[in-house]
N, C-alpha and C positions, 0 to 999 in steps of 0.2 A: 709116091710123092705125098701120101698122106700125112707122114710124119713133119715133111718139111713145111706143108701147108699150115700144121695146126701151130710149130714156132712162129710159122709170121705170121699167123692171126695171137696167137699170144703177144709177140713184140709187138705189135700195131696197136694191139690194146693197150699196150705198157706206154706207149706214145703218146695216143692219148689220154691217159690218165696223168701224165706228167704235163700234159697243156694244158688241161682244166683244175689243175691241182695250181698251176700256177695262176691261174685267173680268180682262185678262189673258190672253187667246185669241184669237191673231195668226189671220185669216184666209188664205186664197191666191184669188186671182183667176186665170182667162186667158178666153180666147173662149167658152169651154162657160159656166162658171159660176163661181160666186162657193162659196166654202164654208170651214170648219170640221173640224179634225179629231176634236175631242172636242166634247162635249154642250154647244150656246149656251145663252144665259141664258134664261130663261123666257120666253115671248109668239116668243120669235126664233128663226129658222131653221137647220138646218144646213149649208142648201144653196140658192143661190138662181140658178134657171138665167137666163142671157143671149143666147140665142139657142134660135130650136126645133132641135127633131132630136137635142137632146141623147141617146145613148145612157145608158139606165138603172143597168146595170149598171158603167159607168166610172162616173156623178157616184156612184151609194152606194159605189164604192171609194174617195172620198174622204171618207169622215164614216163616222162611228160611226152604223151602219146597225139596232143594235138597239132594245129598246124605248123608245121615246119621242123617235127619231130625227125628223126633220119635213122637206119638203122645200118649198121656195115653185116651183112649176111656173108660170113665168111665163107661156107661151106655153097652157099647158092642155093641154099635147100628151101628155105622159107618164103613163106606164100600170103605177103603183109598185103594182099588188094582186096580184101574183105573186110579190113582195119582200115580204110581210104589213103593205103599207101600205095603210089606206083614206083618203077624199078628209075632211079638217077642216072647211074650208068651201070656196067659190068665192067669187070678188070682181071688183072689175071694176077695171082702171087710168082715173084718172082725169088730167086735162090740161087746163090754161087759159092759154092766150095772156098775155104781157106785156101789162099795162097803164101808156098814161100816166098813167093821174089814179088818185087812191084812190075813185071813184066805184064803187057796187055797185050790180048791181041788185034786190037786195033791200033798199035804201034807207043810211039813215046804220047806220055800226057801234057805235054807241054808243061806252063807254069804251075808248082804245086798248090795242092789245095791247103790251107793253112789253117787254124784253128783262131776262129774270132773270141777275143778276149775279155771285153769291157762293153758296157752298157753302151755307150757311143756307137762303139762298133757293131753292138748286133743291131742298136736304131738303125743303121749306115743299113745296112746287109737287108732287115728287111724291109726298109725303104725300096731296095730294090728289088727285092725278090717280089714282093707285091702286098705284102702280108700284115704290114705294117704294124701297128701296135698286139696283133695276136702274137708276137713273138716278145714273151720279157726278159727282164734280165734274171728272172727266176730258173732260166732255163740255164743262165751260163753258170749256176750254183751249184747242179745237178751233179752229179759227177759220172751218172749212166746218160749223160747228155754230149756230144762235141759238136759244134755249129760251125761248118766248115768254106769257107771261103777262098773263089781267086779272086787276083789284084793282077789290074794292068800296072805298069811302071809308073803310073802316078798316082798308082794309090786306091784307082775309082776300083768297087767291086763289080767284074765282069762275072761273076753265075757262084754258086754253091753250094749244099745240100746239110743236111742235117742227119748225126749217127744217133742212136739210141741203142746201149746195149743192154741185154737182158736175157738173164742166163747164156745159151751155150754161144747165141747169135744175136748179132747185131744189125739194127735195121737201118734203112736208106731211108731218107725221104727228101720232099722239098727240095728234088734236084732242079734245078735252074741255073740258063743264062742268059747274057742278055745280049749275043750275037745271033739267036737264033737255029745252032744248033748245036745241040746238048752232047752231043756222043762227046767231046773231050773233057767233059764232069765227069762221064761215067769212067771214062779213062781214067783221067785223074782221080777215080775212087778206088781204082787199085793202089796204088801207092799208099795211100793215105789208111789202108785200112789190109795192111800185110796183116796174115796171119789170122784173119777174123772170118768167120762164116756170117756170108749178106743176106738179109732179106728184103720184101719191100713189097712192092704192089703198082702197075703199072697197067695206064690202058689208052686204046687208040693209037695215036703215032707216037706218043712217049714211051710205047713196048719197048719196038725196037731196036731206040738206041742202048738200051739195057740188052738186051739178046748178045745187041753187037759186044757188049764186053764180056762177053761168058758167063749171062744168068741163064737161067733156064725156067720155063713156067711149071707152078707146082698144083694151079688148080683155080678155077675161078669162084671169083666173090661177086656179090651185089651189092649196090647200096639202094634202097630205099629212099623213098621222104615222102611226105604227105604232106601237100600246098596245103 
């Protein structure tokens, strides 16, 4: 699973660097890690490692290491509580094979997931997803971006999730809805995403409605932060 581990710490990087690139905070990439030199935007990281081994003290030379600094330890290797960081949560990366057919095995996805358009609409979307102004319309320019929404029959949006492709695999995130529960997102992300290899990252009771759609865990991360 290593290999699939290190694409979605790479995609996840790629993620975030397209959130803070839209807020106006270019990130820098090389082999260690992914990062930030001043503070990302809320929910998002300052640092996102790409390989294990990373030395600690070089990735916090790159980011603004004081309070409220956060690091995503991909690999779970790194040891930030010497640095006044304790661990946020652990999760686990998750991964699903290309599919030909939109066939799920948690049965039909009900109404499809659609592709939000216009600056109104992604206000709309993430009004409700919770996220509100961290989502711009910078995102809907992207073209390794699709921000994906359902619609009840009047229109209101009931849950969605957001794709980001990069290179071989395309990532998941910002699944949500607003019934309560989620497994017919993850359904509806088969359809929506024939023929693509998934990846993502999930933890607590949001694992397993992912499990239930045929992902599989490829390795756990940590995130950091230091109050």
């Amino acid at each position: 699973m290593s290999g699939e581990r290190a694409a979605a710490a790479r995609n996840n990087a790629a993620w975030c660097d397209i959130v803070c690139e839209s807020h106006g905070l270019p990130g820098h990439t090389n082999a260690d890690a992914w990062s930030v030199p001043r503070r990302s935007p809320p929910w998002y990281p300052d640092a996102v490692t790409l390989r294990p081994g990373v030395a600690a003290e070089t990735l916090l030379g790159r980011i603004d290491p004081g309070p409220g600094a956060s690091v995503k330890d991909s690999f779970a290797d790194l040891d930030l509580r010497p640095y006044g960081f304790r661990v946020l949560f652990t999760a686990e990366w998750i991964h699903r094979p290309a599919a030909d057919r939109p066939t799920d095995p948690m049965g039909e996805p009900g109404p499809p997931l659609t592709p939000v358009g216009t600056p109104d609409g992604l206000a709309t979307w993430a009004a409700t997803h919770g996220g509100g102004e961290l989502f711009r319309p910078a995102l809907l320019r992207d073209p390794r971006v699709t921000v994906l929404a359902r619609y009840a029959d009047d229109g209101t949006v009931t849950g969605g999730a957001i794709l980001n492709r990069s290179g071989p695999v395309t990532g998941v995130s910002n699944v949500f809805t607003v019934a309560g529960d989620v497994s017919p997102i993850w359904s509806g992300l088969r359809a929506a995403t024939t023929g693509a290899t998934l990846v993502g990252y999930e933890a607590g009771d949001d694992l397993a409605p992912a499990l239930r759609a045929g992902f599989t865990t490829a390795g756990p991360l940590r995130v950091w932060v230091r109050d």
